[in-house]
Backbone as JSON, one array per atom type, in Angstrom:
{
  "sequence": "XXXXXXXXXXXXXXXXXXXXXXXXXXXXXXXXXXXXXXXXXXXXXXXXXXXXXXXXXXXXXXXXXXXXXXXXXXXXXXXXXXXXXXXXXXXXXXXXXXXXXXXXXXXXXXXXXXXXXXXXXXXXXXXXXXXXXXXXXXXXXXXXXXXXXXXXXXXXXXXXXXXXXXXXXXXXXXXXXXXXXXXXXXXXXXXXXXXXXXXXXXXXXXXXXXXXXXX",
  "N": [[-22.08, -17.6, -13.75], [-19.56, -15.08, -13.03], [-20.27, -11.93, -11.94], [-18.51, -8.89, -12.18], [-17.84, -6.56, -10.37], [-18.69, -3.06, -11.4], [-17.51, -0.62, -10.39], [-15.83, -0.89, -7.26], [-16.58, -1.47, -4.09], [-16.61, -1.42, 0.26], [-18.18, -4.1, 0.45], [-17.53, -5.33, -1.2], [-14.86, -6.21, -0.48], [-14.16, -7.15, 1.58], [-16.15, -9.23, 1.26], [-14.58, -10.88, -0.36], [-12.23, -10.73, 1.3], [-12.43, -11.6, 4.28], [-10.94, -11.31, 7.0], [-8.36, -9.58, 7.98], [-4.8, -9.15, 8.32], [-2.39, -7.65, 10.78], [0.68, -6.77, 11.66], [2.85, -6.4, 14.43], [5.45, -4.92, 16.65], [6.31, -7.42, 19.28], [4.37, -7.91, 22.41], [3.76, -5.1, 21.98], [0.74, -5.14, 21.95], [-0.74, -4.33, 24.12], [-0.52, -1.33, 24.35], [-1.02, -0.63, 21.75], [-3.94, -1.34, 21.63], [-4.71, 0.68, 23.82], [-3.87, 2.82, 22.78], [-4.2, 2.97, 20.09], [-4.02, 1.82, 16.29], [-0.86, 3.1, 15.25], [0.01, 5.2, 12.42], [3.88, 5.03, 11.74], [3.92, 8.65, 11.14], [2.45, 9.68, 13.01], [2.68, 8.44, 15.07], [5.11, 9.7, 15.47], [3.67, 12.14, 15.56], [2.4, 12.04, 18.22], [4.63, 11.61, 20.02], [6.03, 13.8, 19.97], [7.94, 14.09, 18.38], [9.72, 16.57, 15.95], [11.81, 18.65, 13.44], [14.69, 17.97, 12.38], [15.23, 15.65, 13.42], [12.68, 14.08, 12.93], [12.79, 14.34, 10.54], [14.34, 12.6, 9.19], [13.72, 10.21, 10.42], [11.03, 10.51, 9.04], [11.31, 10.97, 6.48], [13.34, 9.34, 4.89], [15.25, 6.48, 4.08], [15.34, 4.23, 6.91], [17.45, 1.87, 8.19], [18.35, 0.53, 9.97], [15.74, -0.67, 13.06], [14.31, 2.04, 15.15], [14.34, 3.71, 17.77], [12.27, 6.0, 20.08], [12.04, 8.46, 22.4], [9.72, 9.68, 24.62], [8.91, 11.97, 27.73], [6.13, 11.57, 28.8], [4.94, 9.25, 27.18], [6.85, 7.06, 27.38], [8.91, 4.69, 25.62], [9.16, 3.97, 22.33], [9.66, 1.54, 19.51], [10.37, 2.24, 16.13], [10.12, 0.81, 13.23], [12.3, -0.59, 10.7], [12.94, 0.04, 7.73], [14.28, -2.04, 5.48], [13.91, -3.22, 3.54], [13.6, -1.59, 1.0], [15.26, -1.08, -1.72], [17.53, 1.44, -2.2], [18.73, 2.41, -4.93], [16.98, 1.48, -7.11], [14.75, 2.39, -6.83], [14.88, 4.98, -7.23], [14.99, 4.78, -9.79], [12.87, 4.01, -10.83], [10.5, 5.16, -9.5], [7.52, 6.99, -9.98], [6.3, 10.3, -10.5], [6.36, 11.47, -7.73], [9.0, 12.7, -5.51], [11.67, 10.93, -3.67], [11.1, 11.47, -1.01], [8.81, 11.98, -0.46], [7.41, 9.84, -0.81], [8.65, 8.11, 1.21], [7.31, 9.77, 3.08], [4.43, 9.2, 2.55], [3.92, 6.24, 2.41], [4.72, 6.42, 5.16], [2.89, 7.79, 6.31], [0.66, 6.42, 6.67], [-1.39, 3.11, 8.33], [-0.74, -0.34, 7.69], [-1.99, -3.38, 6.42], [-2.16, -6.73, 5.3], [-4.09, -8.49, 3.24], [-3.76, -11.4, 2.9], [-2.61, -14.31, 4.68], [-0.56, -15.67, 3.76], [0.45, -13.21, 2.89], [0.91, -12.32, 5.25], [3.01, -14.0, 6.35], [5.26, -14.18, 5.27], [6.15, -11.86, 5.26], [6.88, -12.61, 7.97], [8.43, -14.42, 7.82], [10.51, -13.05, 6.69], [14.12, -12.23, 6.42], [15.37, -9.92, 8.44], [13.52, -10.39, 10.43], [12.48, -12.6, 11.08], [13.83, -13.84, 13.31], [12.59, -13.4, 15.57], [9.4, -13.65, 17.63], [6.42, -11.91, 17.15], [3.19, -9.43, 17.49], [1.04, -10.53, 16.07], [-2.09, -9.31, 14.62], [-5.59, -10.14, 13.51], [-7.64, -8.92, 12.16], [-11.31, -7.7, 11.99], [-12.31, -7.26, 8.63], [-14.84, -6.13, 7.59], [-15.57, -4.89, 9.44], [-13.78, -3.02, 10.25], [-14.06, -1.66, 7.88], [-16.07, -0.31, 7.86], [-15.74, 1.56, 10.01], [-13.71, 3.15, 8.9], [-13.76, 3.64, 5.97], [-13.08, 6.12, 4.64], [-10.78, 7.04, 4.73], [-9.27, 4.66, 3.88], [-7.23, 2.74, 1.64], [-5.71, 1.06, -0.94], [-3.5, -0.78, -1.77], [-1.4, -2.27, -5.27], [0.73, -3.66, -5.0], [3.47, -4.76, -2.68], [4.31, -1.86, -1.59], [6.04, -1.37, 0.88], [8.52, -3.05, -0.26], [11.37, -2.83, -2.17], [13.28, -4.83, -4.67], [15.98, -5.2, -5.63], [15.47, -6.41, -8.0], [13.26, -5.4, -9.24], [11.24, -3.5, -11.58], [8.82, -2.57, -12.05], [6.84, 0.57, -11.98], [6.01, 2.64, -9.06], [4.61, 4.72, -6.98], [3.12, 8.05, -7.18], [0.56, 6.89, -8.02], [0.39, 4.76, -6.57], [-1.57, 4.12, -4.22], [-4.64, 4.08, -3.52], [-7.93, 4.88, -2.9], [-10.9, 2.98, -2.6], [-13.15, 3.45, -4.09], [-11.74, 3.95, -6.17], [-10.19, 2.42, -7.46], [-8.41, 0.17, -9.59], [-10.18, -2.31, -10.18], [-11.65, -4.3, -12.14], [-9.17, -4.3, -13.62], [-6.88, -5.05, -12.32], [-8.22, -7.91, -11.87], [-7.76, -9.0, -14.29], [-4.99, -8.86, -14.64], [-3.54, -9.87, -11.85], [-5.07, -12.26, -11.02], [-5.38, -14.45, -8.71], [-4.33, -12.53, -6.74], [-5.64, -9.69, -6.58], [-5.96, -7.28, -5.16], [-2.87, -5.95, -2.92], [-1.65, -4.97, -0.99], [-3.9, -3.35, 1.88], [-4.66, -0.43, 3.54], [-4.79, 2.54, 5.78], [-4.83, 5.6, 6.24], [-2.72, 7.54, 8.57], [-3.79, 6.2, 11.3], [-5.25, 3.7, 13.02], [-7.56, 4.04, 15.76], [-9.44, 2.85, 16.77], [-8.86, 0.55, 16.74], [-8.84, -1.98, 18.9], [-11.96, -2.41, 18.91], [-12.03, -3.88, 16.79], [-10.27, -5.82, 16.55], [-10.08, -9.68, 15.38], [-8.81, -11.72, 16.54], [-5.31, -11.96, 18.53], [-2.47, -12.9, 18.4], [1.09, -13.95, 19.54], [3.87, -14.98, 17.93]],
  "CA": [[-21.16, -16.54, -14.19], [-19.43, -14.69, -11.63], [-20.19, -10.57, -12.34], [-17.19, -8.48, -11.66], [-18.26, -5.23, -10.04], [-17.61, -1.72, -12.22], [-16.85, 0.14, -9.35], [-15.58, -1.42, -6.05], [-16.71, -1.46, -3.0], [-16.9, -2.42, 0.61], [-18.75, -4.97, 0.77], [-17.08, -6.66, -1.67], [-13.64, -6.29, -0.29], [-15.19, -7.84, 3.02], [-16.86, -10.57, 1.13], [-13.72, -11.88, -0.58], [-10.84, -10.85, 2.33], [-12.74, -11.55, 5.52], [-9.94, -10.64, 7.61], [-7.09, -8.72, 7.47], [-3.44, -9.26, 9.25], [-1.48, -6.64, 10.75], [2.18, -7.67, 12.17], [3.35, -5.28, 15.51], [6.69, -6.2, 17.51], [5.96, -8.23, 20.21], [4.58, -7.18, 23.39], [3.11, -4.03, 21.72], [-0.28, -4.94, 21.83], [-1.0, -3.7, 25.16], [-0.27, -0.16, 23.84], [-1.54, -0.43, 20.93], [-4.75, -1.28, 21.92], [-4.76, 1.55, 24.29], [-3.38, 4.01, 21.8], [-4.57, 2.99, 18.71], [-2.69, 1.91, 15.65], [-0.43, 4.19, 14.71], [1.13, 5.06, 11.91], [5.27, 6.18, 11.53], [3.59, 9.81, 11.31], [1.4, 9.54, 13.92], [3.45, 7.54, 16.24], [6.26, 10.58, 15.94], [3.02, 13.14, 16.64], [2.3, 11.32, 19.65], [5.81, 11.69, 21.16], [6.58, 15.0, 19.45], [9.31, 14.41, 17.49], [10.0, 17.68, 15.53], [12.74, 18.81, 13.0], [15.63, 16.87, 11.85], [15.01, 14.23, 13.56], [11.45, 13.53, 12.58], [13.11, 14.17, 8.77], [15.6, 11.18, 9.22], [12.68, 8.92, 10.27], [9.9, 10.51, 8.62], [11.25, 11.35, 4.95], [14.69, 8.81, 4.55], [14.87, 4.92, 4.18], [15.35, 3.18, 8.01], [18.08, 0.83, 7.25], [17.76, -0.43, 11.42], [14.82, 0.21, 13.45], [14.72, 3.53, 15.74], [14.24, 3.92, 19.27], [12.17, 7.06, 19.99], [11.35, 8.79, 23.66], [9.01, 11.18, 25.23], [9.05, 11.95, 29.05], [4.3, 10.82, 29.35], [4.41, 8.08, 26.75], [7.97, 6.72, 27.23], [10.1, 4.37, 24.71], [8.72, 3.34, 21.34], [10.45, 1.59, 18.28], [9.83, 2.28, 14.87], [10.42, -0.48, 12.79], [13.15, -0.58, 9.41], [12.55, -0.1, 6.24], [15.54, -2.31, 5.24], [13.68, -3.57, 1.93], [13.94, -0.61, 0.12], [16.61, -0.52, -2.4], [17.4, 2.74, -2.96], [18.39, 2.83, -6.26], [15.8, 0.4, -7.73], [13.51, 3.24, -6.04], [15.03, 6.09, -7.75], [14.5, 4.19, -11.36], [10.54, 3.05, -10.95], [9.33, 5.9, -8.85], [7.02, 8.32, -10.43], [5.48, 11.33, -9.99], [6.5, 11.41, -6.4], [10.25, 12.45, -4.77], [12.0, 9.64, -2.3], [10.87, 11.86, 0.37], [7.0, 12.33, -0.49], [7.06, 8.42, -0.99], [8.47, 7.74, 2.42], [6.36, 9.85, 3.61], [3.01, 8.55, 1.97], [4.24, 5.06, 3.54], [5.22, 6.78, 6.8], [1.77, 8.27, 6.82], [-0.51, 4.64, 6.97], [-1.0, 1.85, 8.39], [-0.45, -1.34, 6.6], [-2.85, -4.51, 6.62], [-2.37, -7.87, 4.45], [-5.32, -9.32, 2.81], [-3.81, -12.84, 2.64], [-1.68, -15.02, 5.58], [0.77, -15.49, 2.9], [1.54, -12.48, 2.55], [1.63, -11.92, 6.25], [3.86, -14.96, 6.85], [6.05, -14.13, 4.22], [6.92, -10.86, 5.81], [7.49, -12.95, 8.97], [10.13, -15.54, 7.35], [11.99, -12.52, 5.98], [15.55, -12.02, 7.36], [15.15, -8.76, 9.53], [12.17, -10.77, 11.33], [12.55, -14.01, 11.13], [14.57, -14.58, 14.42], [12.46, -13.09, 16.96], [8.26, -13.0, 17.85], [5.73, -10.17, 16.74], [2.56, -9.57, 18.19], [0.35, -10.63, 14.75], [-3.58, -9.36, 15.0], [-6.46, -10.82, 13.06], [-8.86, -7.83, 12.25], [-12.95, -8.16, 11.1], [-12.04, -6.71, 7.61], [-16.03, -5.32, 7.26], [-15.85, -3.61, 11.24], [-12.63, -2.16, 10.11], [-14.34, -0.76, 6.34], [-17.35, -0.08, 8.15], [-15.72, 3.02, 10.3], [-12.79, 3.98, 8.57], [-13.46, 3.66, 4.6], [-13.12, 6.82, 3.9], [-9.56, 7.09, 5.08], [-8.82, 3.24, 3.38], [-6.42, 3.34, 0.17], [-5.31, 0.19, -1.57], [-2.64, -0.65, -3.22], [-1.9, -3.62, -6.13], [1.64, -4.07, -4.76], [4.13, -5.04, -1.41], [4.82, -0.66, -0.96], [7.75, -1.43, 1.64], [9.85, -3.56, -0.5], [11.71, -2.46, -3.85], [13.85, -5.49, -4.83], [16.99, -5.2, -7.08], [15.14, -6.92, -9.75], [11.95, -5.01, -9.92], [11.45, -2.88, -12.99], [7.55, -2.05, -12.43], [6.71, 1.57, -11.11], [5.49, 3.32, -8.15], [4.48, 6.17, -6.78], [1.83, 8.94, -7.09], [-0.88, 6.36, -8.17], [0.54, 3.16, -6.02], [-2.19, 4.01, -2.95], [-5.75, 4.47, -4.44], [-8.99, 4.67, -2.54], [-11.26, 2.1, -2.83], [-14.35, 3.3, -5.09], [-11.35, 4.3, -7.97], [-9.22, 1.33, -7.48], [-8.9, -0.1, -10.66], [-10.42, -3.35, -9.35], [-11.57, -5.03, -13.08], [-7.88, -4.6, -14.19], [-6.28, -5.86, -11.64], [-8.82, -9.18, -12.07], [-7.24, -9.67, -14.97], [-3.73, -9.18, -14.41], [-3.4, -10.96, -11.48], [-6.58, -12.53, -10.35], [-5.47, -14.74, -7.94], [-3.76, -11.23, -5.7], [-5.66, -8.14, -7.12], [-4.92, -6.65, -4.12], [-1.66, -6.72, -2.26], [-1.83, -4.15, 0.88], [-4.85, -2.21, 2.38], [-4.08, 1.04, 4.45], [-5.61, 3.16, 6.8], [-4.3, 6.99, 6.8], [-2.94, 8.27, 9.75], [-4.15, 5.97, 12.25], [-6.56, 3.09, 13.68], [-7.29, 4.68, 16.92], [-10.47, 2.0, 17.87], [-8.29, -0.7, 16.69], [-9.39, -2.52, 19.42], [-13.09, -2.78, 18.44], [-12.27, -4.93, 15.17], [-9.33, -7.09, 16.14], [-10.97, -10.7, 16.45], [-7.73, -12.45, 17.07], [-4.02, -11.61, 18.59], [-1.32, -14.46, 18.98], [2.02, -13.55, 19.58], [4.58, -15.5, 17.26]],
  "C": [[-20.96, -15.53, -13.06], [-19.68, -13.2, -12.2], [-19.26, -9.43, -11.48], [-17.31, -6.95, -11.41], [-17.4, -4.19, -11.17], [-16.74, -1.04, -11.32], [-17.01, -0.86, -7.6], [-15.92, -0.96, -4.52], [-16.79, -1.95, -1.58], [-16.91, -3.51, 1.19], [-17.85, -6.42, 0.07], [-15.4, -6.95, -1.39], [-13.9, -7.44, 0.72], [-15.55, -9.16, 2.36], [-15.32, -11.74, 0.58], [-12.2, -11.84, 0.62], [-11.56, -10.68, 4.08], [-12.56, -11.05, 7.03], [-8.86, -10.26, 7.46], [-5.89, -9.12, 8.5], [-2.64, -8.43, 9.34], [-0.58, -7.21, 11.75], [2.95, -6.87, 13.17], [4.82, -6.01, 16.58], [5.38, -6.33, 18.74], [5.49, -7.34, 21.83], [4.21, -5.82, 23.31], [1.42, -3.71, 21.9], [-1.42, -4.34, 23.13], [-1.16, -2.03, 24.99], [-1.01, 0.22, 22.65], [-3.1, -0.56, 21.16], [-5.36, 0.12, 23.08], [-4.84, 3.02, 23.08], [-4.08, 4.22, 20.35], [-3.62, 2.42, 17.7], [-2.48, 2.74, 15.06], [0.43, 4.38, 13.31], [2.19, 5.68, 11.97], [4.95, 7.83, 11.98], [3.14, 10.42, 12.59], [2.26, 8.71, 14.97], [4.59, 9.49, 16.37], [5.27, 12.04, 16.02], [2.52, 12.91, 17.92], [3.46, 11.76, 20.5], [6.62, 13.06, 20.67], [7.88, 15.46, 18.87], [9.11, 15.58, 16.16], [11.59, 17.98, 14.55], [13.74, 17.65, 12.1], [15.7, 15.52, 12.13], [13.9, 13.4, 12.96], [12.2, 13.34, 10.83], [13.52, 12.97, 8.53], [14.77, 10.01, 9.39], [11.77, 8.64, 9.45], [10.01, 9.95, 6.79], [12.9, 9.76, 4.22], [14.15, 7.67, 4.61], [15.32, 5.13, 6.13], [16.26, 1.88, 7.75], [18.52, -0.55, 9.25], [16.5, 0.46, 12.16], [15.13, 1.62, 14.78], [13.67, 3.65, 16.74], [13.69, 5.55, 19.28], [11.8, 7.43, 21.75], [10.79, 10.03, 24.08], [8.96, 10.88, 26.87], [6.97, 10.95, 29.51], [4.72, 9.53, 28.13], [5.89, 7.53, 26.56], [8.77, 5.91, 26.06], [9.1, 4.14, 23.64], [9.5, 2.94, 20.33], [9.32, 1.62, 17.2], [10.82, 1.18, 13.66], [11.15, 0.0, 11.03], [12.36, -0.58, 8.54], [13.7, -1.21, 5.4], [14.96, -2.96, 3.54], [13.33, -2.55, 1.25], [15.06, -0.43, -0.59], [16.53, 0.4, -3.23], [17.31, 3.22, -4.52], [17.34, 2.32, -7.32], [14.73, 1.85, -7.69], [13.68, 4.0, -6.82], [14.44, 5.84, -9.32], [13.6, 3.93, -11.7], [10.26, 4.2, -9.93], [8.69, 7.06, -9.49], [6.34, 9.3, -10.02], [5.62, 11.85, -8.2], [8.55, 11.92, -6.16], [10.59, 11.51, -4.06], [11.27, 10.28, -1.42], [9.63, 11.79, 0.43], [7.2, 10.75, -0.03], [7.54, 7.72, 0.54], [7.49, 8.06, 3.24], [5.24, 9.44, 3.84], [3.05, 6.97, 2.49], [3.89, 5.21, 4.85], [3.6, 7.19, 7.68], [0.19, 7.11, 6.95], [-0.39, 3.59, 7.55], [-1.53, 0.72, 7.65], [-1.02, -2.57, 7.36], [-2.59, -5.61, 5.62], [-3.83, -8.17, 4.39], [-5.22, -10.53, 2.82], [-2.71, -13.42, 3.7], [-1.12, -15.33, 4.89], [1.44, -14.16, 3.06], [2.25, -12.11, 4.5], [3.37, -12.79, 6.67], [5.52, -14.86, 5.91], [7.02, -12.71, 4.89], [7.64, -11.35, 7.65], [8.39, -13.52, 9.14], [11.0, -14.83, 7.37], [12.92, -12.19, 7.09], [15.66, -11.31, 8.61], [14.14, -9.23, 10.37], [11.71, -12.12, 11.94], [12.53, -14.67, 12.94], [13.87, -14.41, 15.09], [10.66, -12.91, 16.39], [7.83, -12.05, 17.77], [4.56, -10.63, 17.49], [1.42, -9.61, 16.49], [-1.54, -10.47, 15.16], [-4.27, -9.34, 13.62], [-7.79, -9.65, 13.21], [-10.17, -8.38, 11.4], [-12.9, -7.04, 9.8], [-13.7, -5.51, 7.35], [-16.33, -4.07, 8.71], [-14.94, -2.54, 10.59], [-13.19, -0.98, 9.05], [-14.95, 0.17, 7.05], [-17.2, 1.58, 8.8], [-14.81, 3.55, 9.92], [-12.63, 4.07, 6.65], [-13.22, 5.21, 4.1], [-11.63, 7.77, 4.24], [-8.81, 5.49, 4.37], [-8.09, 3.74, 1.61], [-6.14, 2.05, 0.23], [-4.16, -0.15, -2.49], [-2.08, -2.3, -3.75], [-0.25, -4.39, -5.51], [2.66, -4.43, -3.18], [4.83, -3.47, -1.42], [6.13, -0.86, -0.27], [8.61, -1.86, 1.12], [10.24, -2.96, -1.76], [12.77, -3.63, -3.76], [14.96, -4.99, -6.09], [16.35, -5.25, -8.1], [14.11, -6.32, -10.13], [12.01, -3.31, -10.55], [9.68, -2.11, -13.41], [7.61, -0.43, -11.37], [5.41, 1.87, -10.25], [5.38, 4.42, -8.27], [3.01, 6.88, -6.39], [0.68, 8.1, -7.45], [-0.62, 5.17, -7.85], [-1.19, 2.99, -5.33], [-3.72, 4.46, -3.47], [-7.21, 4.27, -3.31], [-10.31, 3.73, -2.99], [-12.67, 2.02, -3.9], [-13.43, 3.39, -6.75], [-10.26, 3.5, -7.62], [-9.11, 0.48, -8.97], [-9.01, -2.0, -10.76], [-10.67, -4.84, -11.22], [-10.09, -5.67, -14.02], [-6.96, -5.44, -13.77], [-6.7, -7.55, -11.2], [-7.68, -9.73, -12.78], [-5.68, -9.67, -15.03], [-3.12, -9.92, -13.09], [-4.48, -11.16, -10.59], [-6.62, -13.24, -9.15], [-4.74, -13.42, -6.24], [-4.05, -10.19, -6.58], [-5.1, -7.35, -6.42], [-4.15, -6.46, -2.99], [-2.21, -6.34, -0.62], [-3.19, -3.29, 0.98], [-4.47, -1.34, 3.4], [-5.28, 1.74, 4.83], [-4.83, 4.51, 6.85], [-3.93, 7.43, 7.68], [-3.24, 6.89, 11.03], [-5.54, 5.19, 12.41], [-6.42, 3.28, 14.59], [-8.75, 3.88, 17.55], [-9.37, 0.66, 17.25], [-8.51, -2.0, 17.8], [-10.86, -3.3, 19.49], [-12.71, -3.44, 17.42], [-11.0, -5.65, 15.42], [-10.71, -8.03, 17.09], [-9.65, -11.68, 17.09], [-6.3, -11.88, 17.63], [-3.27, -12.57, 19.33], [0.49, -13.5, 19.01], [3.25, -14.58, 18.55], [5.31, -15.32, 16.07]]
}
């Protein structure tokens, strides 16, 4: 009989998702490894984007990606949001404005638990055509120094599809001891959970990737 932890932790994220997959354009990983990974937020405090502009990236959908420059750390893109449909968004989002909710996106970075799902975001349209730089992190190195910045959530965050009718929002992104880990057994057991996140920034990201292929 398998016993299905009360409260989650961990170890046991680690024991059942070994490694994690995060998906960077191509040719980034040179930088990133230097830099850290960044997220949206954190990428536009790095190069000091300020004002209206930061609003347009920070708080709005991304419907192509966006070229940003500073004179010391020169070009960077920031990558689309193009699966967001707005109004879908406006109808299922709770407790949250569009703008918080970009933000709260804008402000993590984003990890798969399963090479489905990574590969799945690599088929899609906007990505398909062209090489990323895909890295292979030690899911327990990663817990080990940043859990207390880690949030979880049961669903794919970046996309809202026409057809979907379940809500978001203020309690998508959940930290990992109040995750509601027994529930999500039973509703879907084979993907309790979808995305794992990092607040702000993996800035040793380097110490816990074990793999990086370009494709």
């Amino acid at each position: 009989m398998v016993v299905v932890p009360t409260t989650l932790k961990a170890e046991d994220i680690a024991e059942r998702y070994p490694v994690l997959y995060h998906m960077a354009e191509a040719g980034s990983w040179a930088s990133v490894r230097e830099r850290g990974l960044l997220s949206t937020s954190a990428l536009l405090d790095l190069f000091e984007i300020e004002g209206p502009e930061r609003d347009a990236i920070e708080l709005r959908r991304r419907p192509e990606s966006v070229s940003i420059t500073h004179p010391v750390h020169g070009t960077a893109w920031i990558r689309d949001n193009k699966p967001i449909n707005e109004t879908v968004l406006r109808r299922t989002l709770v407790g949250m404005t569009e703008a918080e909710w970009y933000r709260a996106l804008n402000g993590r970075v984003f990890f798969w638990l399963s090479e489905d799902r990574l590969d799945r975001l690599r088929s899609a349209p906007p990505y398909a055509h062209r090489p990323h730089d895909i890295l292979t992190v030690d899911t327990a190195a990663l817990l080990d120094r940043h859990i207390e910045r880690v949030e979880l959530a049961h669903l794919n965050s970046g996309a809202v599809h026409p057809a979907a009718n379940y809500p978001r929002g203020a309690g998508t992104f959940q930290p990992v001891h109040l995750y509601p880990w027994r529930e999500r057994l039973h509703v879907a057991r084979s993907e309790p959970i979808v995305e794992l996140t990092v607040l702000h920034s993996v800035p040793d990201i380097g110490d816990v990737v074990t793999r990086m292929t370009t494709r």
